[in-house]
C-alpha positions in Angstrom: -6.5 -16.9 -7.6 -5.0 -14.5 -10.2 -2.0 -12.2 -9.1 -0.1 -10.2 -11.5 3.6 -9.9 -10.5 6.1 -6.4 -10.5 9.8 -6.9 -9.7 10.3 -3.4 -7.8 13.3 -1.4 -6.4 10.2 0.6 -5.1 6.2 0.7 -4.3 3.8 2.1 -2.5 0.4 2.5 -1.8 -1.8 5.5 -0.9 -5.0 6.2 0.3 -6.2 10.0 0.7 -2.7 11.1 0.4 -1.6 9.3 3.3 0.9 5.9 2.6 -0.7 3.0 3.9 2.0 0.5 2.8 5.6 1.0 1.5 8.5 -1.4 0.7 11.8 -1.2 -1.5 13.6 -3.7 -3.1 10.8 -7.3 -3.9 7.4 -7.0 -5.8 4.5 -5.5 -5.6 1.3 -8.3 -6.2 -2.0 -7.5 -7.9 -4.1 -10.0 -6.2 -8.0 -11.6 -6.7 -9.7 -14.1 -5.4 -12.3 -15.7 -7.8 -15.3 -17.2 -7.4 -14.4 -21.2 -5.9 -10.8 -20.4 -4.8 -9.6 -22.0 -1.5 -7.5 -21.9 0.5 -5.1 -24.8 -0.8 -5.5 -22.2 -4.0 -3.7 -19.0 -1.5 -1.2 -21.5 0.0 0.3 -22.2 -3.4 0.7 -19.2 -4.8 2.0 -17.8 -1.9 4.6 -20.7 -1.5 5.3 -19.9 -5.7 5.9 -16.3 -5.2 8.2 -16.7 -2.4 10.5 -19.4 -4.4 9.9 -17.3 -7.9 14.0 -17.2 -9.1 13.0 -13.6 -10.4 16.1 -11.8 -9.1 19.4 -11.3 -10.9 22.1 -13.9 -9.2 25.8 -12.2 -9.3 26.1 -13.4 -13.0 23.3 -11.1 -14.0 20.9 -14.1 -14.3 17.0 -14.3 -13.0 18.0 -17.0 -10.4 17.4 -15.6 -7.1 13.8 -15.5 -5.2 12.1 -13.2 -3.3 13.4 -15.5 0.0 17.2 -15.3 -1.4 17.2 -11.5 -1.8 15.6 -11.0 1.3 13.0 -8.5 -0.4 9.4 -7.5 0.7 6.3 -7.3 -0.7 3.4 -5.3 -1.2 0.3 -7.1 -1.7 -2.8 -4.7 -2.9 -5.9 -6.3 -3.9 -7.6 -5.5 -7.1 -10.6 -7.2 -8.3 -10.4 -5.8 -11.7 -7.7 -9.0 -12.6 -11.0 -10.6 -12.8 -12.3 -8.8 -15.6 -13.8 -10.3 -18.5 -13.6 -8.9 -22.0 -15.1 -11.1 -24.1 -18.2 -9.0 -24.9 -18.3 -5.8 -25.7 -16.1 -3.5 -24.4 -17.1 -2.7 -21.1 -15.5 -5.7 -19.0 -17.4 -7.6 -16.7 -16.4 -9.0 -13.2 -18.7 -11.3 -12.4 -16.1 -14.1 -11.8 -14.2 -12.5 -8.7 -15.3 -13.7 -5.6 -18.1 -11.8 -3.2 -16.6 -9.0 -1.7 -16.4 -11.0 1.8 -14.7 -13.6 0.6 -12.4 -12.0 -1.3 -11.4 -10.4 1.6 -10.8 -12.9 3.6 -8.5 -15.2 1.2 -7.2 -11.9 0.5 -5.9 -11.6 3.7 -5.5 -15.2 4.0 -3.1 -15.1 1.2 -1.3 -12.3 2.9 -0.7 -14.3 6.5 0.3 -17.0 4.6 3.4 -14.9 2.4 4.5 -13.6 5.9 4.6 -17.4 7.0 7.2 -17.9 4.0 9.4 -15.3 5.8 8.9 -12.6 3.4 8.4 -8.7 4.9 5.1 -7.8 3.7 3.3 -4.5 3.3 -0.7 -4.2 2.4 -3.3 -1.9 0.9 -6.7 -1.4 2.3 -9.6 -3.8 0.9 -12.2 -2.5 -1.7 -10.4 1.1 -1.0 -9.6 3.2 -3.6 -6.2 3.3 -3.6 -3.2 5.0 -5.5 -0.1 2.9 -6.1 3.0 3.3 -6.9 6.5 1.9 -8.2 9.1 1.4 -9.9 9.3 -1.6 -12.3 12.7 -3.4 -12.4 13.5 -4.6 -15.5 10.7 -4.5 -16.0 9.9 -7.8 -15.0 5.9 -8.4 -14.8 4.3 -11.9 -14.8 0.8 -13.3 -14.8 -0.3 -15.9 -12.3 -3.3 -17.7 -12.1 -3.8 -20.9 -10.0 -6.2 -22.4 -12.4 -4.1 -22.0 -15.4 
């Protein structure tokens, strides 16, 4: 699974004009499921995310998680972290995970962050969504369970 990262005082996530998902202070996660990811794959990067020390500690220091701060997170998917541009310049996708599946360990992924105690707030899957936020930092990181 790939999942790109935001440290946010701020995010949200909008379909049609109408919020579907809000939180304040935690991160908003980019998330896709690629093609062979399990499970055991979701359960690890949601256990990671939780325990990331991404959050200043009272000596200014990244040293305090996601759990410590007691922050939220809104998790939207986005198949496009799959994209391959190796030829050409039009990017391919044809490593992300069917649509079906990716739903499911998306939403898999997403029971499993709640499970780590973390408040969590969701897009729509395969919508077209608008999000938005406000970067702390700005603190971004890259994730991918096969790297």
């Amino acid at each position: 699974m790939r999942a790109l990262v935001q440290r946010v005082t701020r995010a949200q996530v909008d379909i049609n004009n109408t919020t579907l998902g809000e939180i304040g202070q935690g991160v908003l996660i980019l998330i896709c499921a690629m093609q062979g990811d399990t499970e055991a794959q979701a359960d690890k990067l949601a256990a990671k995310i939780a325990k990331l020390r991404i959050f200043k500690d009272e000596d200014g220091k990244m040293n305090r998680s996601l759990q410590d701060i007691e922050g939220a997170a809104l998790i939207v998917s986005q198949f496009t972290l799959s994209a391959d541009t190796s030829r050409g310049n039009r990017p391919g996708f044809s490593t992300a995970a069917p649509p079906a599946e990716g739903e499911r360990l998306y939403e898999y992924f997403t029971a499993r962050l709640q499970a780590q105690g973390i408040a969590v707030a969701t897009g729509r899957f395969g919508a077209d969504m608008a999000v938005s936020l406000t970067n702390d930092g700005p603190v971004t990181i890259w994730m991918d369970t096969e790297a």
